[in-house]
C-alpha positions as CSV (number, residue, x, y, z in Angstrom):
1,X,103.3,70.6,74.9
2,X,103.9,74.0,76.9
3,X,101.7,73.9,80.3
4,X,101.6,77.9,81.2
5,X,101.5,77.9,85.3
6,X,99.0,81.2,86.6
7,X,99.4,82.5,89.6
8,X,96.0,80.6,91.2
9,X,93.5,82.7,93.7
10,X,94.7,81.2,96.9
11,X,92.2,82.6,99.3
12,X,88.4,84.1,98.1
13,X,89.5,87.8,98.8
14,X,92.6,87.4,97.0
15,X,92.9,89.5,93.6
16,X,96.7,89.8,93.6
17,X,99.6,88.8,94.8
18,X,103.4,89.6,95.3
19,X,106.3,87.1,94.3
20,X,108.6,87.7,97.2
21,X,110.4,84.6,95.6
22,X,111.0,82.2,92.7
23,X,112.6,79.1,93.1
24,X,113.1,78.0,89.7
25,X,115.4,79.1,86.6
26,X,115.0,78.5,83.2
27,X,116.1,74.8,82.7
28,X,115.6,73.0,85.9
29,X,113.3,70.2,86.1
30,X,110.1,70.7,88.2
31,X,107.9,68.1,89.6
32,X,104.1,68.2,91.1
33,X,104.0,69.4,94.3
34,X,107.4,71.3,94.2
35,X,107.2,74.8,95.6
36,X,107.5,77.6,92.8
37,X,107.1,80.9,94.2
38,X,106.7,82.4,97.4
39,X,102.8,84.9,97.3
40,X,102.7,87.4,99.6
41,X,98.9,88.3,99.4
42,X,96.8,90.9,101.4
43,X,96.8,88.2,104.5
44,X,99.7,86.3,104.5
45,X,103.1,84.8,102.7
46,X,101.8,81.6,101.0
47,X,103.9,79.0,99.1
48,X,102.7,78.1,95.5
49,X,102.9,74.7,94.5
50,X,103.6,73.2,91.3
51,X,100.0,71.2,89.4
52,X,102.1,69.9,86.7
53,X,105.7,69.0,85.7
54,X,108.5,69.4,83.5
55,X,111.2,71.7,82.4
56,X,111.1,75.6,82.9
57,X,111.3,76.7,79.9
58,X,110.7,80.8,80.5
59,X,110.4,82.5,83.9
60,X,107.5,85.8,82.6
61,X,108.1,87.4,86.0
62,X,111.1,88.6,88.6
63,X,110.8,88.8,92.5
64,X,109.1,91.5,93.7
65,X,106.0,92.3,91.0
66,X,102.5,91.9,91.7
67,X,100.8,90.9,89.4
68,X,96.6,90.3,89.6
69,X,95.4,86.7,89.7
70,X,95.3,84.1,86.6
71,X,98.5,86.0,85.0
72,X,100.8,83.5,83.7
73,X,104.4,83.4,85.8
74,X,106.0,80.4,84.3
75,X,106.2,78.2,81.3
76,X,107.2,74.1,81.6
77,X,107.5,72.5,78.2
78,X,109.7,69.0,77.3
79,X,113.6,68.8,77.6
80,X,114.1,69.7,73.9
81,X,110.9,71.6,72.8
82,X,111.3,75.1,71.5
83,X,108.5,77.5,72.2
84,X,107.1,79.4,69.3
85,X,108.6,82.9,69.5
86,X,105.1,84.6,68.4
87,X,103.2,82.6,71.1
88,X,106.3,84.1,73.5
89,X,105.5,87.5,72.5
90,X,102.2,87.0,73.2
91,X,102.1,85.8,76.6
92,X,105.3,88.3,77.2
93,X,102.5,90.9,75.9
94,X,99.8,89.3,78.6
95,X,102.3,89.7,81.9
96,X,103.4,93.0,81.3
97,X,100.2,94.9,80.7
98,X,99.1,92.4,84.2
99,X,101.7,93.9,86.2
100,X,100.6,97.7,84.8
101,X,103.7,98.9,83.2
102,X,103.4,101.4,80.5
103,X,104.3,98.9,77.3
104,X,105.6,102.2,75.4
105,X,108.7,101.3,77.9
106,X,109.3,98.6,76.1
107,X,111.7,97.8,73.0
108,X,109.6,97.0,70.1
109,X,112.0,94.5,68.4
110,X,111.0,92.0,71.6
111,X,107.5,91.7,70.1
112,X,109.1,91.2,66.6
113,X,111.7,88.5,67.5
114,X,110.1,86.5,70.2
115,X,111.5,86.4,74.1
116,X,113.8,83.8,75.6
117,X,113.1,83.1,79.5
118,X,115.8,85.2,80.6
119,X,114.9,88.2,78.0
120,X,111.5,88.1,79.2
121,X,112.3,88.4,82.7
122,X,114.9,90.6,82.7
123,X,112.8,93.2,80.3
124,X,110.2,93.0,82.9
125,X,113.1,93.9,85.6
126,X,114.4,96.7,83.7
127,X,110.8,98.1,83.2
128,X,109.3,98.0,86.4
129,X,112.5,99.4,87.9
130,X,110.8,102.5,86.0
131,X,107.5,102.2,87.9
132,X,108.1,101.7,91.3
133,X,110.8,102.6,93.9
134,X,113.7,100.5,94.7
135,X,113.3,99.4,98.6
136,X,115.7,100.9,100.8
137,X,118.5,99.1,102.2
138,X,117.6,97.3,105.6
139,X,118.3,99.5,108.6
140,X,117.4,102.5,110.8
141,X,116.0,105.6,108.7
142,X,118.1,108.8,108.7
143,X,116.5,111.6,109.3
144,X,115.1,113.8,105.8
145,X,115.8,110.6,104.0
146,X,112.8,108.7,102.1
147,X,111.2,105.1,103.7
148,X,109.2,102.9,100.8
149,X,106.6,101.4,101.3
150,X,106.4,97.4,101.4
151,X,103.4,96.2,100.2
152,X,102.7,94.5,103.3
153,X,102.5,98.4,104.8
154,X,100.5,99.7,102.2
155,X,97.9,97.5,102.7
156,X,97.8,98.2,106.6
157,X,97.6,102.0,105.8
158,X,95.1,101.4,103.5
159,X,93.0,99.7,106.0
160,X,93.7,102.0,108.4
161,X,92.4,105.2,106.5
162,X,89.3,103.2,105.2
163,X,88.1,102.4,108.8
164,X,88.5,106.1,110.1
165,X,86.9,106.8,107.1
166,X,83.6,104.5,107.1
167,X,83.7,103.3,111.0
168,X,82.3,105.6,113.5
169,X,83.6,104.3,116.6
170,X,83.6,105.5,120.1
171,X,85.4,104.7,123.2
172,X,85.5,103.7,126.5
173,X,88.2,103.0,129.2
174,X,88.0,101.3,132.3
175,X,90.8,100.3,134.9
176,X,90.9,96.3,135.9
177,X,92.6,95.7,139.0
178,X,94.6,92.5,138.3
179,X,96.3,91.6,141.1
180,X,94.9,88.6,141.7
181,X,95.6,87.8,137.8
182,X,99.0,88.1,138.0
183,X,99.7,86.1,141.2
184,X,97.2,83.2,139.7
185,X,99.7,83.4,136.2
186,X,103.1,82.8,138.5
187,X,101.6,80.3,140.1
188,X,100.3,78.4,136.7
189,X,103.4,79.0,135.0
190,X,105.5,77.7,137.8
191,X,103.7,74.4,138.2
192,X,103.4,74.2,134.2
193,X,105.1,73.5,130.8
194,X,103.0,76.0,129.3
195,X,103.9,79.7,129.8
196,X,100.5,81.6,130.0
197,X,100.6,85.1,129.1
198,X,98.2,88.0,130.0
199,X,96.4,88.2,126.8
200,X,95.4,84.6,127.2
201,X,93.7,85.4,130.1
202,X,92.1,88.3,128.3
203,X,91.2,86.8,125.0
204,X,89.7,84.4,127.3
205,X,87.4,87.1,129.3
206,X,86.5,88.8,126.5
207,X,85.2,85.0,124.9
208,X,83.1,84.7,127.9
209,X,81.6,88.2,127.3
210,X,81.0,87.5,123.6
211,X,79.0,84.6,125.0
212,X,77.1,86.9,127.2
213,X,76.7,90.4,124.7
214,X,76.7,88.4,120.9
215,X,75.9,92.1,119.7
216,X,79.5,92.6,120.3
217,X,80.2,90.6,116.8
218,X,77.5,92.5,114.9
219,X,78.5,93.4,111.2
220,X,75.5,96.1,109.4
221,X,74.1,94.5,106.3
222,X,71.9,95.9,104.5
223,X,68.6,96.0,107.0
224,X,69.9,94.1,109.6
225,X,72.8,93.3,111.7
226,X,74.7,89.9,111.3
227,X,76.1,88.0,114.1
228,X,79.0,86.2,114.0
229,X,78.5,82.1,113.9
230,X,82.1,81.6,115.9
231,X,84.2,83.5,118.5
232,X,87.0,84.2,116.7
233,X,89.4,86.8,118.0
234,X,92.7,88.6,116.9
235,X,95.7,88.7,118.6
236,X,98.0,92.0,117.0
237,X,101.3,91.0,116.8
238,X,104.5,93.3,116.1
239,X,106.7,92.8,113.0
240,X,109.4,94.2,110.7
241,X,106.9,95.4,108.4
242,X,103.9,96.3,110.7
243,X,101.3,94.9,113.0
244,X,99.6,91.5,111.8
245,X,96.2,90.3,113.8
246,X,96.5,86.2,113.4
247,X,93.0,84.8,114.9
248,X,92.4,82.5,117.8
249,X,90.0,80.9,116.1
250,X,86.6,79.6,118.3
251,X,87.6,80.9,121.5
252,X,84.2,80.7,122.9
253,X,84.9,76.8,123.0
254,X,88.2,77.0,124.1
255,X,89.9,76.6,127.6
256,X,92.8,78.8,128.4
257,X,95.3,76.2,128.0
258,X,94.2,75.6,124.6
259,X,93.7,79.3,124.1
260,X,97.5,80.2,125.6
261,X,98.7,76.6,123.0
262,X,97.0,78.7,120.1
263,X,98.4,81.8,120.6
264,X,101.5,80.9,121.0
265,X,102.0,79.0,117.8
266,X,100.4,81.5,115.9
267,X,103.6,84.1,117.7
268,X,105.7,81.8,116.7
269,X,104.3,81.1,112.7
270,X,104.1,85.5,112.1
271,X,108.1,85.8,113.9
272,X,109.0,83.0,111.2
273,X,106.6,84.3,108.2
274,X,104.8,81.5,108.3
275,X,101.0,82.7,108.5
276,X,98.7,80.8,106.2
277,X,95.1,82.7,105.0
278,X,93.3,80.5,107.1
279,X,95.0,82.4,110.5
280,X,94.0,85.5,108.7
281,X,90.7,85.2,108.0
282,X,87.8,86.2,110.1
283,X,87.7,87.8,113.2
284,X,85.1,90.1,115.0
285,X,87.0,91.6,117.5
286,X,91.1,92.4,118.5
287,X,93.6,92.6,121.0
288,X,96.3,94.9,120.9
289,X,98.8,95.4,124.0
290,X,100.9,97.6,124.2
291,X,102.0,97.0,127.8
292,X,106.0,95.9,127.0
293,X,106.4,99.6,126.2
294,X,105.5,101.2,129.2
295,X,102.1,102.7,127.5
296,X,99.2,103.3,130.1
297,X,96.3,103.8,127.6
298,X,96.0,104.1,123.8
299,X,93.2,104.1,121.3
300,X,93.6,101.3,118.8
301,X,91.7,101.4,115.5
302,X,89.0,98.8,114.9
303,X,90.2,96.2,112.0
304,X,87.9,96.5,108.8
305,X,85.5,93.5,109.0
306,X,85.3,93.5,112.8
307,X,83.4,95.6,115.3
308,X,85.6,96.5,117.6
309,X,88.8,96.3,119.4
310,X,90.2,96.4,122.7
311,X,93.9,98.5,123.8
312,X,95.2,97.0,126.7
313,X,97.8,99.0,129.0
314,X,100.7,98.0,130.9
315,X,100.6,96.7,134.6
316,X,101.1,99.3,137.0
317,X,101.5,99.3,141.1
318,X,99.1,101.8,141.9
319,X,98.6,102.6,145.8
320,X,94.5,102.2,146.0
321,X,92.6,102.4,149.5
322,X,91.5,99.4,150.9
323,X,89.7,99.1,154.1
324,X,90.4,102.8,154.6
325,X,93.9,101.5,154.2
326,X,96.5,102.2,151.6
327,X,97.7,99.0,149.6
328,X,99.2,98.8,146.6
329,X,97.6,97.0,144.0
330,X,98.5,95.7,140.1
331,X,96.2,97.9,137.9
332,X,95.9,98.0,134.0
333,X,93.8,100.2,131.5
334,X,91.9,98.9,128.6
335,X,90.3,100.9,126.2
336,X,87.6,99.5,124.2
337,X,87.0,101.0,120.4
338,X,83.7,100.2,119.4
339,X,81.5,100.8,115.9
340,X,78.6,102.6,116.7
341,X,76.9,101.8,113.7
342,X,75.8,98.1,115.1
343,X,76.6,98.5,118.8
344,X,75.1,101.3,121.3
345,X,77.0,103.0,124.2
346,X,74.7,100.8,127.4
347,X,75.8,97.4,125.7
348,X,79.4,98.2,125.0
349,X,79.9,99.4,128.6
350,X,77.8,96.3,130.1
351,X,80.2,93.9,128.2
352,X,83.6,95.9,129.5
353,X,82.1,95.8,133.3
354,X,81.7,92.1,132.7
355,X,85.1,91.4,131.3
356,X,86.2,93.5,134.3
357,X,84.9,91.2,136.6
358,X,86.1,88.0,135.3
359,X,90.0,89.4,135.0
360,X,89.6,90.3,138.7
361,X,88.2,87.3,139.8
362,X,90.8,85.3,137.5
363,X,89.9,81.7,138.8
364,X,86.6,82.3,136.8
365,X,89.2,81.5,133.6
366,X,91.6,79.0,134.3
């Protein structure tokens, strides 16, 4: 009996998904629980396991497609049983109108005669090739030549236009003199096997302001503004294909040891593609440095589902009177973008003065 496997919804947002990868070839035996495709989906790079088992006996879909959820992807039947060639046709019918090739592009005697696994597959191939660009070869972009898209990057600009486009935000900068942060860091990661980085101890300020200004997790809904039920905030990490935010999730009742073991797992799962759609998922506010790269100040954009978002500068030795005396001292910017729909000018500036205060008097967060 043939057991059609669909590609399942694998988070409650998800409507489609890319196969970056398929394991299996028409013949091989597959068991429960054996990995069948790699899903990239709108969050993450999940793998798909197998619910049932048996012998591949058609692969309906090549690497790279995205295809909406539910669509069939692979067929497991019994060593020797032939598949009907009309039901084949049929289901070959299903996966390419799914993934939205024109089905004038494709030859008519398929339908008639029935598909193999490899026939069905490689039509797909040869018709897609029609509908989308073929990605460039990895490497640095030459001037006047064309860049494609990855889907990963779509999505990001996609995101990015609709919050300029439906989140009026405003912003605020403020300089934190860190001086004392930066000594108490040495010192911690000196006498520690845990290597503390500045955005622990700033993930961890701005959970203690969160505590303190709860408007700052405010979504609009409807007639009133919902508060978020957990501190959970996004780290922006840097990768071949864009800028991922992974969540450190329930900072509020987190230490910064356990903050500083979070994030650096979650650094570690996005540099290996490793993210599941539960380190994805949630958020109401970011972090995005851009200190390694010399930047003083920049405006990030706020994340779609969150209410704002915080740029943080690089360190800088900045000679500052002290005592009517000059001494040079560690400053950094940080620029907080804020949707003024939910959250008013007084309290966004109230809870950047407070997160000031604790990342210049640093002991407040170890």
């Amino acid at each position: 009996m043939a057991t059609e496997i669909v590609l399942p919804q694998l988070g409650k947002t998800m409507k489609e998904g890319t196969l970056v990868n398929i394991r299996f070839s028409p013949g091989d035996r597959v068991a429960v629980g054996d990995i069948l495709f790699d899903i990239e989906t709108d969050k993450a790079t999940l793998e798909m396991e197998s619910e049932a088992e048996g012998v591949v006996k058609a692969v309906l879909v090549e690497a790279g497609q995205t295809v909406p959820v539910h669509t069939p992807l692979l067929i497991l039947g019994e060593k020797d049983e032939s598949l009907d060639s009309t039901y084949l046709a049929q289901i070959a019918s299903h996966v390419r109108a799914a993934v939205l090739v024109d089905p004038s592009a494709w030859p008519a005697s398929d339908a008639a005669s029935g598909l193999s696994g490899v026939s069905v597959a490689q039509t797909l191939r040869d018709t897609e090739a029609q509908a989308r660009c073929i990605p460039a070869q990895p490497g640095k972009p030459q001037l006047g030549s064309t860049v494609p898209l990855s889907r990963t990057q779509r999505i990001i600009a996609e995101k990015m236009v609709w919050s300029k486009q439906n989140i009026p935000c405003f912003y605020l900068n403020i300089r934190v003199d860190v001086t004392k942060l930066t000594e108490l860091r040495s010192d911690m990661n000196a006498d520690s096997n845990t290597q503390f980085s500045v955005n622990d101890f700033i993930i961890r300020a701005l959970a203690l302001g969160i505590e303190h200004y709860p408007i700052m997790t405010g979504q609009l809904a409807a007639e009133h503004i919902q508060l978020s039920g957990s501190i959970d905030i996004g780290l922006a990490i840097s990768t071949a294909e864009g800028v991922v935010a992974p969540i450190v999730k329930d900072c509020g009742r987190k230490t910064l040891l356990q903050i500083s073991e979070q994030t650096a797992t979650l650094v570690e799962r996005t540099r290996d593609g490793k993210l599941q759609l539960e380190d994805l998922s949630g958020g109401c506010m970011s972090v995005s440095n851009l200190g390694a790269f010399s930047v003083d100040s920049f405006i990030p954009i706020v994340i779609p589902g969150q209410s704002s978002i915080v740029g943080v500068g690089t360190i800088q030795d900045v000679v500052l009177p002290v005592d009517q005396e000059p001494v040079v001292r560690k400053i950094m910017n940080l620029t907080l973008s804020v949707d003024h729909k939910v959250i008013n000018g007084a309290e966004a500036a109230q809870f950047l003065d407070f997160v000031k205060k604790l990342l210049e008097h640093p002991d407040e967060l170890a």
